[in-house]
N, C-alpha and C positions, 0 to 999 in steps of 0.2 A: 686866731686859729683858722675862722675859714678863709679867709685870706692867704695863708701859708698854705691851705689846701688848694685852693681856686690858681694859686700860682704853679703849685705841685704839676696837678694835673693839665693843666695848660702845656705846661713843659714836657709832660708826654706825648700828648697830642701833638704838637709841633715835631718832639723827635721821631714819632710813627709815621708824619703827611711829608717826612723829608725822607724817612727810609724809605718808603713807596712809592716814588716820585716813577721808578722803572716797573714798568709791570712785573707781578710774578709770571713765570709759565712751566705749565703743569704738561709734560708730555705722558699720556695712557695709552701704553702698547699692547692691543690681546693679539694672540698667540692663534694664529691655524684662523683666524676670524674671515670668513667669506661674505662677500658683498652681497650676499642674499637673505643674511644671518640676523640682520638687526629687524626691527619693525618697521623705522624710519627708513629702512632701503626697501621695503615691501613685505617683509616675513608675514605672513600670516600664521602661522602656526606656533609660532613662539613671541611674548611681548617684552620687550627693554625698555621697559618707559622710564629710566635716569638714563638712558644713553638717549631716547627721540627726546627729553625734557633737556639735553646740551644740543641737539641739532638745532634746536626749535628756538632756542635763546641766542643761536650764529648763525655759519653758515656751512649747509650738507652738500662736498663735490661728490658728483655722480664721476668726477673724471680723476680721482684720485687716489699715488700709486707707490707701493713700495718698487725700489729696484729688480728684487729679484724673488724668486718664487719658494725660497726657501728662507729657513730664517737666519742664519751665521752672515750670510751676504748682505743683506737686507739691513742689520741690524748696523755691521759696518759699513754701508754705504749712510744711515742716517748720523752718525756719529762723526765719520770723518768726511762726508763732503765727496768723497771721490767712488769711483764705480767701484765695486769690487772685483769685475774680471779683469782689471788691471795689477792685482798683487795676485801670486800664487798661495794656495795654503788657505780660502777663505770660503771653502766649503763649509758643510755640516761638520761642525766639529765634535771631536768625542769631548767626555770630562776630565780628559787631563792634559789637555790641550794648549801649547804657550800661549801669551798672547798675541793678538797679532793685529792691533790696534798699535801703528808707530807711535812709540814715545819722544820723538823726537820733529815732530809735527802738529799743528794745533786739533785741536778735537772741539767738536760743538760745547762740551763741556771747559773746557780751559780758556773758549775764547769767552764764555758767559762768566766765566770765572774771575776773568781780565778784566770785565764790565762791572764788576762789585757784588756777582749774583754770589750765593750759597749755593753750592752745588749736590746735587744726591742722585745716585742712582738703586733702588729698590725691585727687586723681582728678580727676573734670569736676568743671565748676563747671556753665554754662550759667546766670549768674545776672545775666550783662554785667558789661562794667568800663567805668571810665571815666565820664566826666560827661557823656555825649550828641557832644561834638566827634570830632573823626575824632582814632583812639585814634594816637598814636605807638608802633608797634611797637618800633620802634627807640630809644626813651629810655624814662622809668618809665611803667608802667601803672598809672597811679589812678585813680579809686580802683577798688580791689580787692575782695579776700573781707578782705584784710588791715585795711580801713576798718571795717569791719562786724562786727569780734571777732576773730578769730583770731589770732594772736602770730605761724602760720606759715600759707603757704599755696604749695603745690605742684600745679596745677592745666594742661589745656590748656582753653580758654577757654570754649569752645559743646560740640558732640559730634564724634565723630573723623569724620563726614563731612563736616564745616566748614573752611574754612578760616579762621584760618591753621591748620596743623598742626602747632604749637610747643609747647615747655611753657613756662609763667609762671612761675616761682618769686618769690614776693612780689611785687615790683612789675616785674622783670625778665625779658626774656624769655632762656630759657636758651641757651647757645652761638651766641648772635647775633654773626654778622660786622657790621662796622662797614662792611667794603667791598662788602659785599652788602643793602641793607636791605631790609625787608621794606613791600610795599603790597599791602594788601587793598582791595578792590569787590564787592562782590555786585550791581553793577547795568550793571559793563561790564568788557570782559577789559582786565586790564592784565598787560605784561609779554608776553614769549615762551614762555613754557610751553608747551606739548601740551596739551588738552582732549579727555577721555573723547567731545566730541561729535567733535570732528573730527578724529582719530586714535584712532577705537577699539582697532584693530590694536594699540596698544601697553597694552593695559589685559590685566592677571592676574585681573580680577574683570569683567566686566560688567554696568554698570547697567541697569535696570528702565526701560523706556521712558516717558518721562514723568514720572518723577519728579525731575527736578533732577539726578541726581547726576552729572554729565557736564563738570562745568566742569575747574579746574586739575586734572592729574594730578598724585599724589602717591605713589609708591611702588608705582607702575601701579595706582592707584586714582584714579576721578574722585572729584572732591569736587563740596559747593555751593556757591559762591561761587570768586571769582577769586584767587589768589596771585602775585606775584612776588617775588624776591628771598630770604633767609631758610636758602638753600640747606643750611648745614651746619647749620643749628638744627631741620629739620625731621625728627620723629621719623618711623620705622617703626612699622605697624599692628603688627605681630610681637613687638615691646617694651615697648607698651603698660605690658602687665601687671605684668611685672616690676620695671619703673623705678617704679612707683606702689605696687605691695609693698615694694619698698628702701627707699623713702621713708618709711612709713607704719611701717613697722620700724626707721629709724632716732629717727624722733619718738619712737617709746616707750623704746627706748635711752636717750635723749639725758632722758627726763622720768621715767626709772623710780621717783625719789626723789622726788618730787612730784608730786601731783594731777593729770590730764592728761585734756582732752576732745579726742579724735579723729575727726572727720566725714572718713570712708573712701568713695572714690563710685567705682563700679568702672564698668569701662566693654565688658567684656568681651563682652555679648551685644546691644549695640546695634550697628546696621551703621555702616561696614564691618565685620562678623567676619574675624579676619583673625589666629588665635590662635596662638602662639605654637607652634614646628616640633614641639617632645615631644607638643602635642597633637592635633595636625592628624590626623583617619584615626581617632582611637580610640575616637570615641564611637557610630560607626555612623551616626549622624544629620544627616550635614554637618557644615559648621564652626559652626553655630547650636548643634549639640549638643556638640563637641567645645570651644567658646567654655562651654559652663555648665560641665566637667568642667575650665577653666582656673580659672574663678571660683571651683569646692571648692576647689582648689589653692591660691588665695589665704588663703581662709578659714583654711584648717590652717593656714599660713604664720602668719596673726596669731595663732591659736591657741597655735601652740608658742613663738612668742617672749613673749606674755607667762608661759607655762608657764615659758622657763627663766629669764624675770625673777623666778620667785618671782610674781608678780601676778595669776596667773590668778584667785586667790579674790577677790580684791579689786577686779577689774574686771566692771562691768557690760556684757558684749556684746549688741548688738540687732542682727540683720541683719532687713533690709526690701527692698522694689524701688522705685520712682519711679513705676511704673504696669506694665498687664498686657502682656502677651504682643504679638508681630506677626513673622511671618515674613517677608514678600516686602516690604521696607521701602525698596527702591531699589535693590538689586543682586541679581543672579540669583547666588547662592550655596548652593543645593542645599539651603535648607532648608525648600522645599514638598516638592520631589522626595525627600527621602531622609529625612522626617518618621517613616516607618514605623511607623505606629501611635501614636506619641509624642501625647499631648494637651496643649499648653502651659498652655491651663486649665484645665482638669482636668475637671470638671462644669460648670462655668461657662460664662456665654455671654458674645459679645463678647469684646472685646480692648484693643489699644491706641487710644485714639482713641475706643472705645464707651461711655456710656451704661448699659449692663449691667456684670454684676460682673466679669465680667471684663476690664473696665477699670481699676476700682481697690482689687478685694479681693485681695491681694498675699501673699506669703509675710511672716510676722513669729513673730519668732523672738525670746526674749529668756532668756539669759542670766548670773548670778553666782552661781557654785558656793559663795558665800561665805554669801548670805544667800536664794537662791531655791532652795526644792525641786525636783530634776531631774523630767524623763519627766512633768509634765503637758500637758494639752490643755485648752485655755480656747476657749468659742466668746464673750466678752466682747467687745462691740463697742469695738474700740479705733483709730486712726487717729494717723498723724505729725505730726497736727499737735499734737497734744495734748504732744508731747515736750517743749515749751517748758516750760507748768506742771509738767507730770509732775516734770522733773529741777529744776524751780526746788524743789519740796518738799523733793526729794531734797538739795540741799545746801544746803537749810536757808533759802531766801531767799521775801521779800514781793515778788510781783510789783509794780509799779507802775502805778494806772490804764489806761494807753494801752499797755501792754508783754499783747500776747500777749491778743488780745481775742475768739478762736476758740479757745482752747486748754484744753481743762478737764485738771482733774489725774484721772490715770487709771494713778497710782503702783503704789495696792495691786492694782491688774487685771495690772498689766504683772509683778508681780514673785510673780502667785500667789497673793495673798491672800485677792482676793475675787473674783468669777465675776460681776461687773455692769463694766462701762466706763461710755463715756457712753451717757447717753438715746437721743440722734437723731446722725446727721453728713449734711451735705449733700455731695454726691458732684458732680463737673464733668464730665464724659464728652462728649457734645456738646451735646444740653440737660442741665440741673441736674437733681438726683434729691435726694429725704430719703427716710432710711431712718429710721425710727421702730420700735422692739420688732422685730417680727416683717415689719411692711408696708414695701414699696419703693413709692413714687410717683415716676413720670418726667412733668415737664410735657412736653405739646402742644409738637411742634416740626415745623417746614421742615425737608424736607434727606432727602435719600438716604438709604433704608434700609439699603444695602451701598455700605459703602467700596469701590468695586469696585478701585482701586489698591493696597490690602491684603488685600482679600475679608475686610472684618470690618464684622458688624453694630452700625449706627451709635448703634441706640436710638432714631433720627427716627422721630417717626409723630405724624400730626397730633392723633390722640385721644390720652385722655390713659392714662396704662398704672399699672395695681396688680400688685403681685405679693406674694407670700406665702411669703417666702425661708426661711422654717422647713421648709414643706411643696416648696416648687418652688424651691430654689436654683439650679436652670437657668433661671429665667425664662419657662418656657414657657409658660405659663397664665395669659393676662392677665384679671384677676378684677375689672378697673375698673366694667364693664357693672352687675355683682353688685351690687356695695354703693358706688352712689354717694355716700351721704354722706360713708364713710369717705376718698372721692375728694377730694371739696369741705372737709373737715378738712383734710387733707395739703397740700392747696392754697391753705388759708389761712395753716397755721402755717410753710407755706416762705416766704409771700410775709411775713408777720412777721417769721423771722428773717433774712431780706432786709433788710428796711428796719431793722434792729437793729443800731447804731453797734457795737456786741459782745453777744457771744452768752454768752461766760464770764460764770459768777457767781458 
């Protein structure tokens, strides 16, 4: 009998050190998250000791970037490899948005998917569903993230100040009444609902005047767009977190025995903030602060379950953000007032929506205790979109001509090898930016210098702007005047890799 035991489990063992032969990797995206935000970037005012406890076990770039300064660009340039000012239609999108992620080109998830991983995607999506027609809430939602790669997908649709406020699970929308269905408008009220504009009185948060957020109430929150029906499917801002950590924790449960890519999208510090009751009060900083002290709490969460999977060495974690920082985003929730000192970007200028770095030089973090040395700092220029190539190396696969044609491999940067990334990254803020070595060039733009509905600098200005991010990582010192030629270089070789069908080589 032990024998037959001793044999049993040997046979496990063997089939678990053969499934795991390829790292797991765990991608954690927060939401609105500025480079000044964490502890391990400098915070003093607020502490994330499970996100500085994954810096501290890898490696923390000071030089590392989403594409672009909003999140729908952003999210699609890390997905599929290519810029986003290259397709039309890949703004902010609202929540009934098709999608606009091609199904008929490789995505970071289907090529991982080709490689033997389990695929999942958990949190927001914001990437549209559907084929363009008015989505049926009420029957399957296709196409999906589920079209696009992923085996699983648990997802609410746009961002939590959207409506609908449901969660998708694959193609379904979760806890939908039959006798209640759900219709969405964003262009006229449907339904009897209450609206944040015309019963304020019954709102627990209030909206920011003029910016949208005033239509269906939800949980005495206004959203953007209109809702009816949907009643017992519609989550609480309060639960967010948790339902998307159980989930994101059941996935690895359920795939501990084989290979598994995880795209994790928190949604914690984007508004509504509205963080769950343990952490409301504790951060001092409002619920903006007290929202980043929910989001470490997640972190640890996927920390310790792959710890007691046995997995932790063997899984590659990356946390990133979608773009920088913005306080006063639609709802008066006390995170200008109760900022106290707190810098969301640290040195940086600008923000969400800017032009400047602090639009899109982000926290990136990259962890696997298995195969990367802990406690470095890398300033290597690196950026999400490059993940496509990057993890295509990583599990051994030949990209394909048209797969992933912005994306360079930036494996050995990412994992502490070597201290170079890539050469240049074109940056989306409001006008485009190349960053090259050391110089930032921002083209000549129209348009307000301050967002005054965020109070965050836009990067507009009709001349054209140099800067010298070695020496002025604030941006302050526009050096264009100086050395015009080096102006008219940057300004040729943007408009080159513009008109360049791909830029990967």
């Amino acid at each position: 009998m032990k024998r037959l035991l001793f044999v049993a489990l040997a046979g496990m063992l063997i089939q678990s050190a053969f499934a795991q032969k390829k790292p797991n990797v765990v991608i954690i995206y927060a939401d609105d998250l500025g480079y000044g935000d964490l502890s391990c970037y400098g915070a003093t005012k607020v502490r994330t000791p499970n996100i500085d406890r994954l810096a501290k076990e890898g490696v923390r770039f000071t030089n590392g970037h989403c594409t672009s300064a909003t999140c729908t660009p952003s999210r699609y340039a890390l997905i599929t490899g290519r810029y986003p000012w290259r397709q039309t239609g890949t703004g902010v999108l609202p929540g009934d948005a098709k999608l606009i992620v091609p199904m008929d080109k490789g995505s970071v998830a289907s090529m991982m998917k080709k490689a033997g991983y389990r695929t999942a995607q958990v949190g927001k999506w914001h990437l549209g569903l559907g084929d363009g027609k008015e989505i049926d809430w009420n029957g399957e939602v296709k196409p999906s993230p589920n079209e696009v790669g992923f085996d699983y997908s648990f997802c609410f649709p746009a961002t939590a100040d959207r409506v609908p406020t449901v969660f998708v699970e694959d193609h379904k929308v979760l806890g939908l009444d039959r006798n209640d269905p759900i219709t969405v408008n964003y262009k006229q009220k449907v339904g009897d609902d209450p609206t944040g504009r015309e019963h304020p009185e019954l709102l627990k948060m209030q909206s920011s005047p003029g910016q949208g957020h005033d239509n269906t109430i939800v949980n005495g929150i206004g959203r953007i767009g209109y809702m009816k029906g949907g009643h017992k499917a519609r989550w609480t801002d309060e639960e967010l977190a948790y339902v998307f950590t159980d989930r994101a924790e059941q996935f690895i449960e359920d795939n501990r025995q084989r290979p598994f890519f995880l795209y994790f999208c928190l949604s914690d510090i984007h508004v509504p903030r509205m963080p769950g009751t343990p952490f409301k009060g504790k951060s001092g900083l409002g619920y903006r602060g007290d929202a980043i002290l929910q989001m470490d709490w997640t972190v640890g969460r996927i920390m310790q379950k792959l710890k007691s999977l046995g997995l932790d060495k063997n899984t590659l974690v990356l946390f990133t953000s979608d773009n920088g920082p913005v306080l006063d985003d639609g709802y008066q929730d006390e995170a200008v007032t109760q900022l106290n000192g707190h810098q969301p970007a640290g040195p940086l200028r600008g923000g969400k929506y800017s032009a400047f770095e602090g639009g899109t030089r982000v926290p990136f973090i990259v962890s696997w205790p298995g195969a990367v040395k802990g406690n470095q700092t890398s300033d290597a220029l690196v950026c999400q979109i490059d993940l496509f190539a990057s993890f295509a190396r990583l599990t051994g696969q030949q990209l394909a001509d048209d797969d992933a044609p912005d994306s360079f491999d930036v494996m050995d940067a990412l994992l502490g090898k070597s201290p170079k990334g890539r050469a240049w990254l074109i940056q989306q803020g409001g006008p485009l930016s190349l960053v090259k070595g050391d110089l930032k060039y921002i083209v000549p733009s129209k348009g307000p210098k301050l967002l005054s509905g965020v109070n965050i600098e836009s990067g507009h200005d009709p001349e054209p702007q140099l800067y010298d991010l070695k020496k002025d990582i604030g941006e302050q010192h526009n050096i264009a005047a100086q050395y015009p030629e080096k102006v008219k270089a940057m300004a040729d070789e943007l408009q080159r890799l513009k008109a360049a069908d791909k830029t990967r080589k």
